[in-house]
C-alpha positions in Angstrom: 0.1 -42.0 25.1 2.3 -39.1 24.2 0.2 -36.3 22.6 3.2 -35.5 20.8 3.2 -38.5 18.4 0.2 -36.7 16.3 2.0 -33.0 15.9 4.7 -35.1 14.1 4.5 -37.2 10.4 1.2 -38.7 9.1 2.0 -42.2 10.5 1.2 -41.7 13.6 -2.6 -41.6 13.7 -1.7 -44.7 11.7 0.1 -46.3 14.4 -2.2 -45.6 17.1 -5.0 -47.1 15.0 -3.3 -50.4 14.8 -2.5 -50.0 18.4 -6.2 -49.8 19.1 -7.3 -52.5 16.9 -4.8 -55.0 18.5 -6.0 -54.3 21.8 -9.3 -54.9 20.8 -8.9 -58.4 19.0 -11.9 -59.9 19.9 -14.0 -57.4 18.7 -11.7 -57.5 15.3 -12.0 -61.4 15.0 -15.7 -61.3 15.4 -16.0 -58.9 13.0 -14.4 -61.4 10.3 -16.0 -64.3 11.1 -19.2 -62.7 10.1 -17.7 -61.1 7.3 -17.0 -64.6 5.8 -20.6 -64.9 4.9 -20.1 -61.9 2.4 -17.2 -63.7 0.9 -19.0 -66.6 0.2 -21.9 -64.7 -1.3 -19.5 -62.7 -3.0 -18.0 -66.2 -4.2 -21.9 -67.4 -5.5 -22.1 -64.0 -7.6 -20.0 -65.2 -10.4 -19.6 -69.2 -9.6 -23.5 -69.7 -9.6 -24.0 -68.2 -12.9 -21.5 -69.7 -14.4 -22.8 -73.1 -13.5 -26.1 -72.2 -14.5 -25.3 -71.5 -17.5 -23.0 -74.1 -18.3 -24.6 -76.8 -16.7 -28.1 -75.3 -16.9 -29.5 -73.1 -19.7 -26.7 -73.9 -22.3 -27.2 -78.0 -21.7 -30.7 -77.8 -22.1 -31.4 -78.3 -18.0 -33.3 -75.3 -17.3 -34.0 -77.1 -13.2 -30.2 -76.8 -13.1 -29.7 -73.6 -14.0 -32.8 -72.4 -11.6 -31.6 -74.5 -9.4 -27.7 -72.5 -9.3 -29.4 -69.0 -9.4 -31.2 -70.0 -6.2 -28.4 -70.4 -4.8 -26.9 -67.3 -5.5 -30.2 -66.1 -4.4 -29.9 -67.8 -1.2 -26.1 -66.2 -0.6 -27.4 -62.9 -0.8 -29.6 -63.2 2.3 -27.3 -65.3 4.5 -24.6 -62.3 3.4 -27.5 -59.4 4.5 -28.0 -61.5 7.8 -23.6 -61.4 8.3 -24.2 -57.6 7.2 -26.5 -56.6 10.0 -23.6 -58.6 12.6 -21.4 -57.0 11.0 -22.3 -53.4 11.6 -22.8 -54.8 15.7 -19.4 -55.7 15.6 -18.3 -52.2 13.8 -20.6 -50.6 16.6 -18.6 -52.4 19.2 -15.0 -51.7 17.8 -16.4 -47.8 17.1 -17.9 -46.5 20.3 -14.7 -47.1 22.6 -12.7 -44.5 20.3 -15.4 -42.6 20.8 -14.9 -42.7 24.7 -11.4 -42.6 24.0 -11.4 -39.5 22.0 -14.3 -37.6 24.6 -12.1 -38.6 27.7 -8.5 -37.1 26.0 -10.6 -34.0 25.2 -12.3 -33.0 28.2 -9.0 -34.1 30.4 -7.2 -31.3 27.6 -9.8 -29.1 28.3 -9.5 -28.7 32.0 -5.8 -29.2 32.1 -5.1 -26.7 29.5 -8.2 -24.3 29.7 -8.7 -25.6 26.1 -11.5 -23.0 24.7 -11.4 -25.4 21.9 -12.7 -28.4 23.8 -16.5 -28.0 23.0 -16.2 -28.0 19.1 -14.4 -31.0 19.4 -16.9 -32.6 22.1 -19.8 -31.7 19.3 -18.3 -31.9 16.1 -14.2 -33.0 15.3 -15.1 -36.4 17.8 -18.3 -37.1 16.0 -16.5 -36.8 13.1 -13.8 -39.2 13.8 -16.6 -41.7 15.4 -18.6 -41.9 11.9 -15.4 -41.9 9.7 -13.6 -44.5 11.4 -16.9 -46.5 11.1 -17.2 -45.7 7.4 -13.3 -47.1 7.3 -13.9 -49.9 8.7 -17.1 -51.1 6.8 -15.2 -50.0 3.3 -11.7 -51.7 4.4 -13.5 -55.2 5.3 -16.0 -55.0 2.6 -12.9 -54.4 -0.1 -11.1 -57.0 1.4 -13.6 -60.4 1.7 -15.2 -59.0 -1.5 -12.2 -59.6 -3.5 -11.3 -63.0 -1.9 -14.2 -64.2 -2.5 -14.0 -62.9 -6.6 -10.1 -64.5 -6.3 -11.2 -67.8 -5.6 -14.5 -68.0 -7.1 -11.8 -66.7 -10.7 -9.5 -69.6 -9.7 -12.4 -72.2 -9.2 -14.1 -71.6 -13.0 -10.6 -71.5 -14.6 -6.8 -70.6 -13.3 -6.6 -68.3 -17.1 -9.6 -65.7 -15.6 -7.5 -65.4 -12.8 -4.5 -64.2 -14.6 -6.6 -62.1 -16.8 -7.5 -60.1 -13.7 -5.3 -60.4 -10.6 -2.4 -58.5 -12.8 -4.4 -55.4 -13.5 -6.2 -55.6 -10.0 -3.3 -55.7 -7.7 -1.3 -53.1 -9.9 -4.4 -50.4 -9.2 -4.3 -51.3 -5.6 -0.2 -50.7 -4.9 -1.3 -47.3 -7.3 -3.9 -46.0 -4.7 -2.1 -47.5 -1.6 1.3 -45.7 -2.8 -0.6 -42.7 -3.1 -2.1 -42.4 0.4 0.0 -40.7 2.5 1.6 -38.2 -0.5 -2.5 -37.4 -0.8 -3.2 -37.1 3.2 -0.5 -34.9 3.5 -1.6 -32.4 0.8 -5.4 -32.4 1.6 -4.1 -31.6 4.8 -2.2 -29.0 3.6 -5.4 -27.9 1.8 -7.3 -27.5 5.0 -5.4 -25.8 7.0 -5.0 -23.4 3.7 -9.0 -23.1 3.8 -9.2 -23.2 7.8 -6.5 -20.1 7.3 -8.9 -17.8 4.9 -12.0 -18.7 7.0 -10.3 -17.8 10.2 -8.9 -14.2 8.4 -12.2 -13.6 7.0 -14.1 -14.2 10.6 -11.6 -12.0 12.1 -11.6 -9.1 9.3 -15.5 -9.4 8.3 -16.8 -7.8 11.4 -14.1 -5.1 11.5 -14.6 -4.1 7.7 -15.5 -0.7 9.2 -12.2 -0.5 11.3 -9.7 -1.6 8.6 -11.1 1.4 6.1 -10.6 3.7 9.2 -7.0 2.8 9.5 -6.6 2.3 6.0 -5.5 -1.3 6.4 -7.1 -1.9 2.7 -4.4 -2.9 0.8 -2.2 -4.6 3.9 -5.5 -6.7 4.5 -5.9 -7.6 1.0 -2.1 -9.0 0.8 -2.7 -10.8 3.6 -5.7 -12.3 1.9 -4.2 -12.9 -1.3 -1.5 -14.3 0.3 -3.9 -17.1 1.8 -5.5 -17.3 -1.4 -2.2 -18.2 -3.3 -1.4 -20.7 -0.8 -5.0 -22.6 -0.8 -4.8 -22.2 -4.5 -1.1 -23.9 -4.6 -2.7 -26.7 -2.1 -5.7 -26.9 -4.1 -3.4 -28.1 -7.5 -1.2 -30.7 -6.1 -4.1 -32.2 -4.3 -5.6 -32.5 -7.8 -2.7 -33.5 -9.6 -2.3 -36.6 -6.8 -5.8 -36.9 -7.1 -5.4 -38.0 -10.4 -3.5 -41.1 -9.3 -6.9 -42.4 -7.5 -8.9 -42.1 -10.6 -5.5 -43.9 -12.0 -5.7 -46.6 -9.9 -9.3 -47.3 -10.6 -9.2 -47.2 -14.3 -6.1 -50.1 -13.8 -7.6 -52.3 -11.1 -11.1 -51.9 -11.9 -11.7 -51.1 -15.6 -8.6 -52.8 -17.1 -9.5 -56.1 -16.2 -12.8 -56.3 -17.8 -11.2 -54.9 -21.4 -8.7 -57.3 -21.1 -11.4 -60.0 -20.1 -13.3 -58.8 -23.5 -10.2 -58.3 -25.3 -8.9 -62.0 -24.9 -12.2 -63.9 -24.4 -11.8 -65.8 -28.0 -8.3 -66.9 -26.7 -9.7 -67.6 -23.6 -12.7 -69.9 -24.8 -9.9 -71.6 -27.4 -8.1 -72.8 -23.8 -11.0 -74.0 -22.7 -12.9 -71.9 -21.1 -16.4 -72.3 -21.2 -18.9 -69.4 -22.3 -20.4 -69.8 -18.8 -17.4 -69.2 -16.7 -16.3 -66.4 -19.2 -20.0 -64.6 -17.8 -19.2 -65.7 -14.6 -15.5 -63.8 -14.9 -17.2 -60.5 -16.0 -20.2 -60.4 -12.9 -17.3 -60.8 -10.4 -15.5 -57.7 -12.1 -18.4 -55.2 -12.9 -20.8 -56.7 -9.8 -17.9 -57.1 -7.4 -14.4 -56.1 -7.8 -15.3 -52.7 -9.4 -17.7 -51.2 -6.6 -15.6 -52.6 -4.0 -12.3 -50.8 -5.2 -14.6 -47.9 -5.8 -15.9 -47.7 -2.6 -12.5 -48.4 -0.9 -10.7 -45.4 -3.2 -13.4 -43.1 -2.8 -13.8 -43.7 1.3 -10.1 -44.5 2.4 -8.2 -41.7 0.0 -10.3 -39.1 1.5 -11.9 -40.0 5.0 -9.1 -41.8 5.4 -7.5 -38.4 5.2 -9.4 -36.7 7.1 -10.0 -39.2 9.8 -6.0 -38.6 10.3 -6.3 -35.1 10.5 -9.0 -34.9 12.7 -7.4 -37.5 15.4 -4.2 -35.7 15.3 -6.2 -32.4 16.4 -7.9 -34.1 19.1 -5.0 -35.8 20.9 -2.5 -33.5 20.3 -1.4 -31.5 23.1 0.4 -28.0 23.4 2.2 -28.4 26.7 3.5 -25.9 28.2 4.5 -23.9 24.7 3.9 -20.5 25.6 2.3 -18.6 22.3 4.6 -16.9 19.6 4.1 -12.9 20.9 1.7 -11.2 18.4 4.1 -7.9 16.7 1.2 -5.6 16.3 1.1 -5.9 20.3 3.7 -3.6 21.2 2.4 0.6 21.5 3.5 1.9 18.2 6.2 5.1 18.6 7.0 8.3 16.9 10.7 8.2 15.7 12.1 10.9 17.3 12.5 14.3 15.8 9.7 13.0 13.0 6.2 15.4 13.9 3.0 13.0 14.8 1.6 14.4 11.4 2.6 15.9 8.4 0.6 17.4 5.2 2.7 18.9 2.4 1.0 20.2 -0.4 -1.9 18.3 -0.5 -4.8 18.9 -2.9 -7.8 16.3 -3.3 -11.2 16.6 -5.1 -14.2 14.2 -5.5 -13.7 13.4 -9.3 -10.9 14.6 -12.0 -13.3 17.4 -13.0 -14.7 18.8 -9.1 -13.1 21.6 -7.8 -11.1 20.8 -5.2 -12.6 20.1 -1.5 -8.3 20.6 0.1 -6.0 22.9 -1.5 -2.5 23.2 -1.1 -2.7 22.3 2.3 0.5 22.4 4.7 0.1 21.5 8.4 1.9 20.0 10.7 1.2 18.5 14.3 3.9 18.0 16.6 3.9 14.6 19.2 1.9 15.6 21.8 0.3 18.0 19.8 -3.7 19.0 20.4 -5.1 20.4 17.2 -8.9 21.8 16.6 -10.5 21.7 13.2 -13.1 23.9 12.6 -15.3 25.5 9.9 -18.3 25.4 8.1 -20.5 22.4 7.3 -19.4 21.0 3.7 -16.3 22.7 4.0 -13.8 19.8 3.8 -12.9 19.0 7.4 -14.4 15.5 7.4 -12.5 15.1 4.0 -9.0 16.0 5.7 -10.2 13.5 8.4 -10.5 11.0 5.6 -6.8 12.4 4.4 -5.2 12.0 7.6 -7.3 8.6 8.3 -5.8 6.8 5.1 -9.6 6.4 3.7 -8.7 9.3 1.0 -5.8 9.5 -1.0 -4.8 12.9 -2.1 -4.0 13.7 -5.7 -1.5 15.8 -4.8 1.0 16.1 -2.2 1.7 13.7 0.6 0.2 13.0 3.9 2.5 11.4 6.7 1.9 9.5 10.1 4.9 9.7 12.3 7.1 10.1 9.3 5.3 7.2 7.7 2.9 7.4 4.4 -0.6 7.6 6.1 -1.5 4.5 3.5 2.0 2.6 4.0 1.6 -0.8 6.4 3.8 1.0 9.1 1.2 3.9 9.6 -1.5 1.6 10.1 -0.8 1.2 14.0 0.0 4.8 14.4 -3.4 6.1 13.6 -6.9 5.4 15.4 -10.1 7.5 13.8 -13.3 7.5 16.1 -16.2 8.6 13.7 -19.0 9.9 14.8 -21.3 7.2 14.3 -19.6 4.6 17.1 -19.1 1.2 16.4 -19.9 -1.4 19.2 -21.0 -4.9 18.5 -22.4 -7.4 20.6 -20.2 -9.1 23.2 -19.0 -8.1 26.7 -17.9 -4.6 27.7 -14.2 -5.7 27.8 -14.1 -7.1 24.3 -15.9 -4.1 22.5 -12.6 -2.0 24.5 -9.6 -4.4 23.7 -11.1 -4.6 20.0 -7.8 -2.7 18.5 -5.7 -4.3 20.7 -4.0 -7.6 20.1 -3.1 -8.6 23.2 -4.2 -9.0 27.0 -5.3 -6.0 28.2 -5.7 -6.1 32.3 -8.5 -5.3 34.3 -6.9 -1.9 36.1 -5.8 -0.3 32.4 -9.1 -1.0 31.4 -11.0 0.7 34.1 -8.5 3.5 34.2 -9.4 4.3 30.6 -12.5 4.2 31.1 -12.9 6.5 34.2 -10.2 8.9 32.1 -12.8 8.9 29.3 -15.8 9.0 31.4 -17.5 5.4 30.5 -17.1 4.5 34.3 -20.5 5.2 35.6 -21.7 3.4 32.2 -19.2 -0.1 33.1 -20.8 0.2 36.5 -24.7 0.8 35.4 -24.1 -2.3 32.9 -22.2 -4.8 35.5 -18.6 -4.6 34.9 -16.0 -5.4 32.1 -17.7 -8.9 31.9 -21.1 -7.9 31.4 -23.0 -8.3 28.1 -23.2 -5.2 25.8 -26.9 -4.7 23.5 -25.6 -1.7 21.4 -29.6 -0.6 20.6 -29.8 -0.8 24.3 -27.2 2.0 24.6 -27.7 5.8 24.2 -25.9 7.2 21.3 -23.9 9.4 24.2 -22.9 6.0 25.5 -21.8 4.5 22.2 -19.3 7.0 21.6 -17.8 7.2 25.1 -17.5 3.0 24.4 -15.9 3.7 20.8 -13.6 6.7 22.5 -12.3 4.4 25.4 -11.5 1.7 22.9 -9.3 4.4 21.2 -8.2 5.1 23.8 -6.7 1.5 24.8 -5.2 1.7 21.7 -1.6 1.4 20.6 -1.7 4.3 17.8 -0.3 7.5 19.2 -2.6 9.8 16.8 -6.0 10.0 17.9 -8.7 11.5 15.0 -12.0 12.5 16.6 -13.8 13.2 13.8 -16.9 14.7 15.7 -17.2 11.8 18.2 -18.6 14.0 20.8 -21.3 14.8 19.3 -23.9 13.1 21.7 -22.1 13.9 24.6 -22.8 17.2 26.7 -19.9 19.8 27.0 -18.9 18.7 30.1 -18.8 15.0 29.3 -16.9 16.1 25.7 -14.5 18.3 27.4 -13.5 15.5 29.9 -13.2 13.2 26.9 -10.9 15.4 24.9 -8.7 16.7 27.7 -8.0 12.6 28.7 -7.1 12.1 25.2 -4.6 15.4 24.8 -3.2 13.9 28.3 -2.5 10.4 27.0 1.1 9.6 27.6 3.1 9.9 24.1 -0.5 11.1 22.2 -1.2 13.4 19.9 -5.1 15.0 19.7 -6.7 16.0 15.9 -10.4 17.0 16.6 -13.3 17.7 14.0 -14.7 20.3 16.4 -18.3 20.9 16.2 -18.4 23.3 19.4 -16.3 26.0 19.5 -15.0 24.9 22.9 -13.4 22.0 21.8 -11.6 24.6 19.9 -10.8 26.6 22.7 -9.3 23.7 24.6 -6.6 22.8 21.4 -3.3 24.2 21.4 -3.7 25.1 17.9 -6.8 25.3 15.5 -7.0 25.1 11.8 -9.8 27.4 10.6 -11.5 26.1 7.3 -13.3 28.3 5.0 -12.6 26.8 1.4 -10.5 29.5 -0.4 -7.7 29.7 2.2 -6.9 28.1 5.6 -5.5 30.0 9.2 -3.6 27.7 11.6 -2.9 29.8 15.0 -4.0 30.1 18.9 -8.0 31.1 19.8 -6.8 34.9 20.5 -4.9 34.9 17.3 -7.4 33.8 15.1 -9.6 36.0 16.8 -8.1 39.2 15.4 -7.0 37.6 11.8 -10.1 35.6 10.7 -13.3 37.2 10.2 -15.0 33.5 9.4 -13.4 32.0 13.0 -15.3 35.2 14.5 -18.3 34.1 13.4 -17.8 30.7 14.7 -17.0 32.1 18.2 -20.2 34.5 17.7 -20.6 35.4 21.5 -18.7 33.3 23.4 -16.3 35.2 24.1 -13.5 35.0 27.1 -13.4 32.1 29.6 -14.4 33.6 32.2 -18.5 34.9 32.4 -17.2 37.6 34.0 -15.1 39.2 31.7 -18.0 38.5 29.2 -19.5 41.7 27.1 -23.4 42.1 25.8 -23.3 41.3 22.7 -26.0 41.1 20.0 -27.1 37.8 18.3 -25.4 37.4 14.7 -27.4 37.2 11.5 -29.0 33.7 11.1 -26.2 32.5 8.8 -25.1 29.5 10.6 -25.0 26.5 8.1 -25.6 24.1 10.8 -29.2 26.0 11.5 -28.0 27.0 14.6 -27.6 30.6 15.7 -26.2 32.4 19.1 -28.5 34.0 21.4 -27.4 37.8 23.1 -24.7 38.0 25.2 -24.6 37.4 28.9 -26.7 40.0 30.9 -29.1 40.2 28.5 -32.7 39.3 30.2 -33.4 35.4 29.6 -30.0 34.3 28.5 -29.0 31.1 29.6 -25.8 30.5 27.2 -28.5 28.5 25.0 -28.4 28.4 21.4 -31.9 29.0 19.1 -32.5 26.9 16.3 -34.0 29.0 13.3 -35.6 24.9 12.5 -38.2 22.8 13.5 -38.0 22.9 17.7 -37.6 19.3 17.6 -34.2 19.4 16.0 -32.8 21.5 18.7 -30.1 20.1 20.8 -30.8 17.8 22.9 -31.2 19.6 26.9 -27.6 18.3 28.2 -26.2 19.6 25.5 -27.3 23.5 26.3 -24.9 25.3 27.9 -26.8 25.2 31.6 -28.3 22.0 30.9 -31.6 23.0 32.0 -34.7 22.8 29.5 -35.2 25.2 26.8 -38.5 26.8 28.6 -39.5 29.1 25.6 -36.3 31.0 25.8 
């Protein structure tokens, strides 16, 4: 059979179903045969009472009427020993559609490399298996119930049966005409619901990574979007699910108000009180739980036992997937600078004095730009600007000539904070994370070595090997979050001090692959004054004012970006001067020793803190211990 059939209208799970019962007539015959016993009690129900009364209680022959209600007695456990056949037979016609459904699956699965295949093993197939069953039971059970009320109507008096077979057969062409209007929209509804519960799994882990790109409000469309649509599925299916309670109220309810209703008529025609009684047991006692049943079971599993065989046997060929737009590298228009801050001004609150003032910058493409400055002075806040997280209240902030919070500046940006993000999973998914497509095995590892996470990928086992975050050093974190940047599509990379477990010699290498990325551009929070030497430019931060030049320039026009060299000096140690250590003034605690050929200098720093929150010993400038120095 043609897995096509099932991507195509709602008839042809239909189809295949009759297709399957006709090839398994046997099974189908013995399963009414024994369901002929459940007419027959069904038949006793009203039949028996009415003769008891009639002939019985109301003649004054109370043996009769005993005798009558015995018998209905009597039917009800010849119908529970047809039941327990019955459900044989159902097992019998059930468990090869089972097979059925598990041998399509698992041949999909290795044909196709169907990742899908086990869900359907454990759950959509089960599914199928018990609905189909429930079906089956609720079909046959509607169907010898209500010839066996019919004829038992027609046997006490041919009136009754005109009384009810009007109203009863009206509610079933009601539901019946309603089915496939109703399949389709609940399955419109599910795949509406399937839809948010997919974007929420995918968007829930990465709530972190959406404020950093300041995806907020393209996310949230998206969202609403899916919320709108479930929202539209979810009133037509209730406004067609009103026809089901419709169609009960006529076939079911109707016929036992019009019973009451023209019951003095009735019993002027002739009808006797007893089969009057009789009339109303097979409505409320038979007719009325048997449509019941067969609207609640068939208008909905019915539904979704379509739905579900449709997934299982249908089959995508050899359709190659739609490509994914967001999985193309995101460009700089020509001519338009990587970024661009024009007057911008932002403060914590209406009333706060302002953390950015009147701030004008602009970074060219391929630009490498330091950011430097005291602790609480703002640069983490411009971070925030440049990330989308912030939005100024003044002035404008763009991203490759995009607004930094616009839907097209989204893939032009990646911030790595300095707390890293990595989740559980394998090495290659935590570094393909903000990218939508493929990413091959020689990009990967060619990032990573770049970055420096190669010895890490090796230690843990490869790109396929399984990655505990709390098993990883916080050094080791960040080089994963900084190789996963940069994989990355977005041209502007924000390092908003996500170095700061690594030692200078890892951060260096990490910062130099970045500023050497094909088509990138390099912003840096710096938190060592050589990452500011290695920028082309650096912005120096002191709250009143900001400076935006070379190292040697700033040297001789900021007094505050002297300070924040303190005794580094030139490149080279031997060009180096003794100098004294500065006054311990440092907001970060952390002050600069004497120059080079002073006894005991090592190019440390000393903390005027606790010892224990020095740096840690790779990140001293020899990276030997402390020893007292």
């Amino acid at each position: 059979m043609k897995g096509q059939a099932f991507g195509g209208p709602p008839r042809g799970p239909y189809r295949r179903g009759v297709r399957f019962l006709r090839r398994r007539w046997p099974v189908v015959l013995r399963l009414a045969l024994w369901s002929v016993l459940e007419t027959g009690q069904t038949f006793l129900t009203g039949y028996a009472l009415a003769k008891a009364l009639d002939d019985g209680f109301l003649a004054g022959r109370e043996s009769v009427g005993l005798g009558w209600l015995g018998a209905a007695g009597l039917g009800v456990v010849v119908a529970a020993y047809g039941t327990g056949r019955v459900y044989r037979a159902v097992a019998d016609l059930v468990e090869p559609l089972r097979d059925t459904l598990v041998r399509q699956v698992v041949g999909r699965g290795l044909r196709d490399a169907d990742g899908g295949s086990v869900s359907r093993l454990t759950q959509q197939v089960e599914i199928a298996r018990d609905t189909f069953a429930g079906l089956v039971l609720v079909s046959r059970s509607f169907l010898f119930t209500a010839v066996g009320a019919l004829i038992g109507l027609f046997s006490l008096a041919p009136l009754l049966l005109l009384v009810v077979a009007p109203p009863l057969l009206a509610g079933v062409a009601l539901f019946v005409a309603s089915l496939r209007p109703l399949a389709r929209r609940q399955e419109r509804f599910l795949v509406a619901d399937e839809g948010i519960a997919g974007q929420l799994g995918a968007i829930s882990p990465g709530l972190r990574d959406v404020a950093a790109a300041g995806a907020e409000q393209g996310v949230a469309e998206d969202l609403d979007r899916g919320i709108a649509t479930e929202y539209a599925a979810a009133r037509a299916l209730a406004r067609w699910g009103v026809l089901r309670t419709a169609a009960l109220a006529t076939g079911g309810q109707l016929p036992l108000v019009l019973l009451l209703v023209t019951a003095p008529w009735l019993l002027n025609q002739g009808v006797t009180p007893g089969a009057l009684v009789g009339a109303i047991a097979y409505v409320t006692q038979a007719l009325l739980p048997a449509l019941h049943n067969l609207i609640n079971g068939l208008g909905t599993s019915g539904s979704r036992l379509a739905i579900v065989l449709r997934r299982l046997t249908w089959s995508p060929g050899a359709r190659a997937p739609e490509p994914d737009p967001e999985g193309v590298r995101a460009t700089v228009p020509d001519g338009e600078p990587a970024l661009q801050l024009s007057s911008v001004t932002f403060a914590y609150g209406p009333l706060a004095e302002p953390v950015v003032r009147d701030l004008t910058l602009t970074v060219p493409q391929g630009g490498h730009l330091a950011v430097v400055g005291p602790s609480g002075i703002g640069k983490s806040t411009l971070a925030g600007l440049v990330a989308g997280l912030l939005e100024p209240g003044e002035g404008v902030v763009r991203v490759g000539g995009r607004p930094v919070r616009g839907q097209e500046a989204v893939g032009r940006r990646v911030l790595i904070p300095q707390e890293a993000y990595v989740f559980s999973g394998t090495v290659r998914e935590n570094l393909e994370y903000l990218r939508a497509d493929a990413v091959g095995d020689a990009e990967l590892l060619a990032a990573a070595s770049a970055v420096g996470l190669g010895g890490v990928i090796e230690r843990l086992g490869g790109l396929e090997a399984a990655v505990d975050p709390a098993a990883l050093s916080a050094g080791e974190r960040q080089l994963v979050a900084l190789t996963r940047a940069y994989v990355s599509y977005a041209p502007l990379a924000l390092l908003d001090e996500a170095t700061c477990h690594l030692d200078p010699v890892a951060e260096a290498r990490a910062e130099r692959a970045f500023a050497a990325r094909p088509g990138g551009t390099l912003v840096v929070i710096a938190h060592r004054i050589s990452s500011a030497r290695r920028a082309d430019r650096i912005l120096v931060m002191d709250g009143t004012h900001t400076l935006c030049g070379g190292h040697e320039e700033l040297l001789e026009s900021s007094s505050l970006y002297r300070e924040l060299s303190g005794n580094w000096g030139p490149a080279d140690p031997k060009d180096r001067a003794s100098h004294p250590a500065l006054p311990a003034r440092d907001p970060y605690g952390v002050d600069p020793v004497a120059g080079p050929r002073l006894a005991g200098d090592g190019g440390h720093v000393v903390a005027h803190r606790a010892v224990g929150q020095m740096q840690a010993v790779r990140d001293l400038g020899d990276g030997r211990a402390a020893g007292g120095e």
